[in-house]
C-alpha positions in Angstrom: 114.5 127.2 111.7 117.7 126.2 110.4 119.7 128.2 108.7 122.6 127.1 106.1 125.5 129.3 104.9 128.4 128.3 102.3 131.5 130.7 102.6 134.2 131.0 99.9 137.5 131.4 99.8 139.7 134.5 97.8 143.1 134.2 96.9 145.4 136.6 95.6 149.0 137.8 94.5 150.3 141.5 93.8 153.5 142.4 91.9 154.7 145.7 91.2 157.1 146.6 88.2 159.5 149.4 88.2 160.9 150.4 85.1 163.6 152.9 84.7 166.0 154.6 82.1 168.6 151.6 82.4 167.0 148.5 83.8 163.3 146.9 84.8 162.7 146.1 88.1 160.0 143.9 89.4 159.7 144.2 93.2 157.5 141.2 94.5 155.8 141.1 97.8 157.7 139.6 100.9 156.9 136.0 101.2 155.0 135.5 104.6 156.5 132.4 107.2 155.3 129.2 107.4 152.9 128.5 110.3 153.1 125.9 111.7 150.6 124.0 113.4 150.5 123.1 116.9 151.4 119.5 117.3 148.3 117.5 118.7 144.3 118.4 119.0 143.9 122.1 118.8 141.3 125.0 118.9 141.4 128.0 118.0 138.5 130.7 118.5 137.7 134.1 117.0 134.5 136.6 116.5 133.9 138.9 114.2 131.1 140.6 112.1 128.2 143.4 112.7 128.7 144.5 116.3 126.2 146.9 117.5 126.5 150.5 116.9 124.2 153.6 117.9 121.7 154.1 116.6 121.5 150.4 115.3 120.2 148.2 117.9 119.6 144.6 117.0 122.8 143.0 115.3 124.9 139.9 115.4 128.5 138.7 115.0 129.8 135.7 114.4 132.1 133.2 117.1 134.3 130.9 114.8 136.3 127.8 116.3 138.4 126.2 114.3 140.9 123.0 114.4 144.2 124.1 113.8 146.4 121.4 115.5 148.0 118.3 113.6 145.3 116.0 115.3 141.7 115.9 115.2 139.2 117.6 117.7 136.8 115.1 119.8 134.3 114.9 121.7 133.0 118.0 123.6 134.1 121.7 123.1 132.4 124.1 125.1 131.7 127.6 124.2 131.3 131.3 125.9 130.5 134.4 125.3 130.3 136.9 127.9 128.6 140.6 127.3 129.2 144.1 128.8 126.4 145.8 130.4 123.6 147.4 128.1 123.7 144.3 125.8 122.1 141.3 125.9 121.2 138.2 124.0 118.9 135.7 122.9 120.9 133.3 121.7 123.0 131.7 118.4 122.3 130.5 115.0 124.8 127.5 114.3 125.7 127.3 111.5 128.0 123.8 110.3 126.8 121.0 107.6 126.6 118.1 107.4 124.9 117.9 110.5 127.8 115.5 112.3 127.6 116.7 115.8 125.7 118.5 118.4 125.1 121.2 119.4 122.9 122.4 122.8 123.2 126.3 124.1 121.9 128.1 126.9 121.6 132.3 127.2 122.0 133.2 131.4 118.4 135.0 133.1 119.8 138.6 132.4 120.7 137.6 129.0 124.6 138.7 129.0 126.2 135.2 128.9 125.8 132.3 126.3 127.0 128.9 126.8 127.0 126.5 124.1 128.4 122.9 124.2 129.7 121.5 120.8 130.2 118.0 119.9 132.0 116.2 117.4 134.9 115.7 115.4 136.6 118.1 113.9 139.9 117.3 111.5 142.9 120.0 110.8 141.4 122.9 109.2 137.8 122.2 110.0 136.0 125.2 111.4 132.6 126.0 112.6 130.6 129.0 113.8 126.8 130.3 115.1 126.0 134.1 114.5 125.3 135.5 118.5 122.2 137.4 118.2 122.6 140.9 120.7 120.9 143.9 121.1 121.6 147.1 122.9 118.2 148.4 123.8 118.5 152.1 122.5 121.5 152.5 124.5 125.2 153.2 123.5 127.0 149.8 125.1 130.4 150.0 125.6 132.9 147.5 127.4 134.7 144.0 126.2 132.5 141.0 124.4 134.7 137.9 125.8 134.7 134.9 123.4 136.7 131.5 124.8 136.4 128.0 124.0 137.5 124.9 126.2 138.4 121.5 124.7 140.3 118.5 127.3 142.6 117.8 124.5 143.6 121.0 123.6 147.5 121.6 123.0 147.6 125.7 123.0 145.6 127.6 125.3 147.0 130.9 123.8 144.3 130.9 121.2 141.6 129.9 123.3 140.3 133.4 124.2 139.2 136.6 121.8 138.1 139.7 123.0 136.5 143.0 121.0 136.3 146.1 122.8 133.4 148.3 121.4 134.2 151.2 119.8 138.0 150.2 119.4 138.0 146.7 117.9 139.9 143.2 118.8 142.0 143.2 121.0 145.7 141.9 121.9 145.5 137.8 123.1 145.1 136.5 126.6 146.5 132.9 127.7 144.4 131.8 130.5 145.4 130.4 133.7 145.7 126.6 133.7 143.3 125.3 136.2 144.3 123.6 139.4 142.2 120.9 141.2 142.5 120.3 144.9 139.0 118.6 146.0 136.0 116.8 144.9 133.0 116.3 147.1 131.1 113.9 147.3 132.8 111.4 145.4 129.6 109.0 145.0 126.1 109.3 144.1 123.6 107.3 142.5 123.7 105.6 138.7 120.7 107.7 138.0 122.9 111.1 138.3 121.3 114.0 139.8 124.4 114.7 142.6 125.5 118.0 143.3 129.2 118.0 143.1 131.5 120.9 144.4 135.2 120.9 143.0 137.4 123.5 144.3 141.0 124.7 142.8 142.3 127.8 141.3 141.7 128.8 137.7 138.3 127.2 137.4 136.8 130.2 135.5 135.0 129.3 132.3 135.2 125.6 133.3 133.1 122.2 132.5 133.1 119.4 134.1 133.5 115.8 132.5 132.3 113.0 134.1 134.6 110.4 132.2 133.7 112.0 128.5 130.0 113.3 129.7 129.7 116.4 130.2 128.3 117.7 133.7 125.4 120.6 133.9 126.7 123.7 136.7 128.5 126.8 137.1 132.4 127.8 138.0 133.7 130.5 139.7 137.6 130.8 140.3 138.1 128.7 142.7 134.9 126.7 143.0 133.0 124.1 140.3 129.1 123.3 141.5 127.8 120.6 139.3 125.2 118.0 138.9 126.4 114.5 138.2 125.2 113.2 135.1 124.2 109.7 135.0 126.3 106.9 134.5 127.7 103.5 136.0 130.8 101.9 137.9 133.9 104.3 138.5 135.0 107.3 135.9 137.5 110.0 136.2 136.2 113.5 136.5 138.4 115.9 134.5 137.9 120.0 134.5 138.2 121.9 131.4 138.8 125.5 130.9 140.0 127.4 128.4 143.2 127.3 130.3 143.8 123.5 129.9 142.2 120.6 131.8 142.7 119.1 135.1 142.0 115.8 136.6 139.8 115.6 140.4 142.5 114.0 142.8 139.2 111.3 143.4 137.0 109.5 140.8 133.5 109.5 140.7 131.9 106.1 141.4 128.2 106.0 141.3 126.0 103.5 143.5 123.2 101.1 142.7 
């Protein structure tokens, strides 16, 4: 089932007068500085919404990424969600028309992390978001839910990483380590894909692989990437992405007849 949702905007503006026995003041609220947007592709992510309290058991929140650079967002941004112990999930609802991209997810064997992998387009001030479905089984869960997203064009990584505490609320931002890439092996494998590749560095956590702009199935640690080649022809570049910023593999990947 598909679900659709259409979200409004509210826009307001407050003045207070003060009169008095000689004169009538009007105090006006203080103007709020520009922001300015990063220069180049940027993502931003945040969550928010009906996080589980006890008694309540089954809720959801939402995970919202948005394109808040002077550039457009392409190609594929690549989504987490990590959850404390006690609560798990079964996965998201996206929610985004028109239906211009896609959009694949998959929820880990003990149910406490989602990965989803977005694709598309996204132009300055286009946003997005799926609604994580969780449960806490009866229990009272505590500990951090860890939102990031990961694009290879991204320009800010400071933005890239949102984290609620339960009980307390959102808490302060984290930039992320930029990844570092030291080794790829093998560095060949056949058209039809199917390789498992290890790449090795530091900073790899929450990272993707793309194997020139196709995006590789696998897991990262911190210092280690184990992925399966996808398929493909002739010589590409193999880029990791984390939430961090993006790094190319000091080889390419050139795939055999």
């Amino acid at each position: 089932m598909i679900t659709r949702l259409v979200r409004g905007g509210l826009a307001a503006a407050l003045a207070v007068t003060t009169l008095t026995v000689a004169t009538a003041a009007v105090a006006t609220a203080a103007p709020t500085a520009a922001v300015t947007a990063v220069s180049g592709p940027n993502v931003t992510v945040t969550q928010a919404g009906n996080y589980p309290i006890f008694p309540i058991d089954n809720t959801s929140f939402s995970v919202t990424w948005k394109s808040t650079g002077t550039a457009d967002v392409t190609g594929v941004t690549r989504l987490t969600v990590d959850l404390p112990p006690g609560l798990t999930t079964t996965g998201a609802l996206m929610y985004s028309t028109p239906y211009d991209y896609t959009f694949t997810q998959t929820v880990s064997p003990d149910g406490r992390r989602l990965e989803a992998v977005f694709t598309g387009t996204r132009a300055p001030g286009r946003s997005d978001f799926m609604k994580v479905q969780v449960s806490s089984h009866g229990t009272r869960p505590s500990g951090l839910i860890t939102v990031t997203a990961a694009n290879k064009d991204d320009a800010d990584p400071s933005d890239n990483v949102s984290r609620y505490l339960l009980g307390s609320g959102l808490q302060a931002p984290v930039t992320p380590a930029a990844p570092a890439v030291t080794a790829l092996a093998p560095s060949t494998g056949p058209a039809a894909g199917g390789t498992a590749v290890t790449i090795t560095g530091t900073g790899l956590t929450n990272g993707f692989a793309l194997f020139g702009n196709t995006p590789a199935s696998g897991s990262c640690t911190d210092t280690a990437c184990v992925v399966t080649a996808p398929a493909g022809s002739g010589t590409v570049p193999v880029t990791l992405v984390t939430p961090g910023g993006s790094a190319a593999t000091p080889t390419a990947f050139t795939y055999t007849p």
